[in-house]
C-alpha positions, -999 to 999 in steps of 0.1 A, spaced: -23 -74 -149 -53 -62 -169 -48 -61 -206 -42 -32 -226 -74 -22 -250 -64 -17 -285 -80 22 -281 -65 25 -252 -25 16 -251 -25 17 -214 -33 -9 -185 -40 -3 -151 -7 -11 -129 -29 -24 -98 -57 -48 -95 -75 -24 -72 -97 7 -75 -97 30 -44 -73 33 -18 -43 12 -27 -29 -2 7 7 -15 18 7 -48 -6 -2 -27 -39 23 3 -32 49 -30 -28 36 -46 -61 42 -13 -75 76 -10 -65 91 -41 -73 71 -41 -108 90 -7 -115 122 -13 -100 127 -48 -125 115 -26 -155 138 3 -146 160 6 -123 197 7 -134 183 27 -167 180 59 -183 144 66 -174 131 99 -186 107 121 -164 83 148 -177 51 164 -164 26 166 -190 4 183 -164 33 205 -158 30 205 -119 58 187 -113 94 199 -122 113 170 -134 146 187 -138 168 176 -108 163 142 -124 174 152 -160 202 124 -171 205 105 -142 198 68 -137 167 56 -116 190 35 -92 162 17 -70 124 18 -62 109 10 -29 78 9 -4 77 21 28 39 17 38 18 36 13 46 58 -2 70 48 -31 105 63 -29 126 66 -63 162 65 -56 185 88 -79 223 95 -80 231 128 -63 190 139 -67 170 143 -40 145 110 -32 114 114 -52 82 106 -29 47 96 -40 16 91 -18 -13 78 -40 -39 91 -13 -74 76 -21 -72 85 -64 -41 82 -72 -29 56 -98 -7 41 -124 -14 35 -159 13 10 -176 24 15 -211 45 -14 -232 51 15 -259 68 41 -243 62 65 -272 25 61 -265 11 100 -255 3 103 -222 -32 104 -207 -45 142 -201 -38 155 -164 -5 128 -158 16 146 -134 43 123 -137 54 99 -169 88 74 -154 96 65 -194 124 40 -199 135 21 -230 104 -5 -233 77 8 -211 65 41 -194 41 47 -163 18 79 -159 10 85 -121 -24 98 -125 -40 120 -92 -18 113 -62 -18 137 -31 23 136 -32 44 140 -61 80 156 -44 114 160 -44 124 150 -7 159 164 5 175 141 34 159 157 62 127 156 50 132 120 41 145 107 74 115 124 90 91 106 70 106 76 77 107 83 115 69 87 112 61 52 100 56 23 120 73 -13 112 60 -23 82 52 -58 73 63 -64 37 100 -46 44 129 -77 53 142 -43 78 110 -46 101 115 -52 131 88 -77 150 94 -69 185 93 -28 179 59 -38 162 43 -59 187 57 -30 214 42 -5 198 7 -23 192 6 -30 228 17 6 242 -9 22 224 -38 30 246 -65 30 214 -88 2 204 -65 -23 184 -91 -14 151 -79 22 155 -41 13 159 -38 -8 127 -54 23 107 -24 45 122 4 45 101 31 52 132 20 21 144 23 -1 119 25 11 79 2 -2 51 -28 -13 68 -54 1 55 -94 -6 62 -99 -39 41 -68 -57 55 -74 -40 90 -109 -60 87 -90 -94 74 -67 -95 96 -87 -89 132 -107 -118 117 -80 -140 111 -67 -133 145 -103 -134 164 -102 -100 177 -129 -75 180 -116 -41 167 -129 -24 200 -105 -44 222 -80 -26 239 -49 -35 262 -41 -64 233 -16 -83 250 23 -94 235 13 -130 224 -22 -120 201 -1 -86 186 27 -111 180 2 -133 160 -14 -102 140 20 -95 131 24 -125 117 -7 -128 99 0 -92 86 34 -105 73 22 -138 59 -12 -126 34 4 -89 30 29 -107 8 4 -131 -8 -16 -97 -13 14 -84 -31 19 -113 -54 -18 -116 -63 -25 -78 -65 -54 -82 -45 -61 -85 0 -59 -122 0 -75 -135 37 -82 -167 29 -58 -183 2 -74 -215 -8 -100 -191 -23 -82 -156 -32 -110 -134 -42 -134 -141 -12 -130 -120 18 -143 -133 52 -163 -95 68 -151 -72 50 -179 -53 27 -201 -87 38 -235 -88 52 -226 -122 68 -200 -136 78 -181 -158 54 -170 -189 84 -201 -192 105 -224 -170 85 -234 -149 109 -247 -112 105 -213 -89 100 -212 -59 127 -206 -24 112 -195 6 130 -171 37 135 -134 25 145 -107 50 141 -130 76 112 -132 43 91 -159 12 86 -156 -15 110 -166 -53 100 -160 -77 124 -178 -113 134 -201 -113 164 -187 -151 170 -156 -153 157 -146 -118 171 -170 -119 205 -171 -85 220 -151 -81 252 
């Protein structure tokens, strides 16, 4: 966690500018949940876009991750939902009574520290069928002990798109975003074009996924390669970090592709 800046009382709540994927929206919820959950927690909107009132009084009972979206858990209150989207971000204060930062659309303040959510593209009150129907739209994901491995090898393999493309859809499987979508083909040799991936290598992506998502989620940070954390093997590399080898750029699914031309041959 970076430091706090005597002029500036905050600290950024994520290692990562940008798009946070699945392992930061998980580091996120467990951070929150041990600092608040089963206390008063106060909610205002110094932005004033977000009505805080069905949550006046009442206990923040849990935090979780589904994917990229963070669901707060209150007693008789709808769920509270937030998508990040591509600005979005915490800020972490140790001093509660610190004043917010200007355009905070939500401060979560309990007894020892307080978090503005600064820009996300969802900040909501969700009743129980709108909950239940984001759920429905979200593919295993591989940092939640509910996942289910088989449903997420089934539904890698029935998809008819180029296996780059499937990762980036989140009703295939949920928090993959580009950088880990790059990682992980890598890790698992396979070219983000190929299509009609069969049970066994969507079994070992899975598997993968589940394995350095949750190292990403400890670190704060995609972690590919763990005897050297903050290296990255194609992604945002002009050569490849095993063989060294030029790194292959291209479209897949409206985002950058990086893939190796040996270690993930074409075809």
């Amino acid at each position: 966690m970076w430091p706090a800046h005597p002029s500036f009382p905050h600290r950024w709540a994520g290692y990562a500018p940008g798009m946070p994927e699945g392992h930061l929206i998980h580091r996120y919820a467990r951070e929150q949940h041990e600092a608040l959950a089963g206390r008063a927690v106060t909610l205002s909107s110094p932005q004033g876009r977000f009505d805080p009132a069905p949550y006046a009084g009442r206990p923040l009972r849990a935090v979780e991750a589904d994917g990229k979206h963070l669901l707060y858990h209150f007693p008789d209150a709808p769920v509270l939902h937030v998508h990040l989207g591509m600005r979005g971000l915490f800020l972490r204060y140790d001093d509660p009574a610190a004043p917010p930062r200007s355009g905070t659309r939500l401060r979560l303040a309990g007894a020892s520290v307080a978090y503005d959510l600064i820009a996300p593209i969802r900040c909501e009150p969700l009743p129980a069928d709108a909950e239940h129907a984001l759920r429905a739209s979200l593919g295993p994901d591989p940092l939640r002990a509910d996942a289910d491995p088989v449903e997420a090898v089934r539904r890698l393999t029935a998809t008819g798109a180029p296996v780059g493309a499937a990762l980036l859809d989140q009703a295939v499987w949920a928090g993959i975003g580009n950088a880990w979508r790059a990682e992980l083909l890598f890790l698992a040799g396979l070219d983000p074009d190929a299509r009609a991936v069969g049970a066994p290598a969507a079994e070992r992506l899975w598997q993968l996924a589940v394995v350095h998502l949750a190292l990403g989620r400890d670190l704060g940070q995609v972690v590919s390669d763990p005897a050297a954390p903050d290296e990255r093997w194609v992604y945002k590399r002009e050569h490849c970090r095993r063989c060294g080898s030029p790194v292959r750029t291209w479209q897949v699914g409206g985002r950058t592709a990086y893939a190796c031309p040996v270690d993930q041959p074409a075809g």
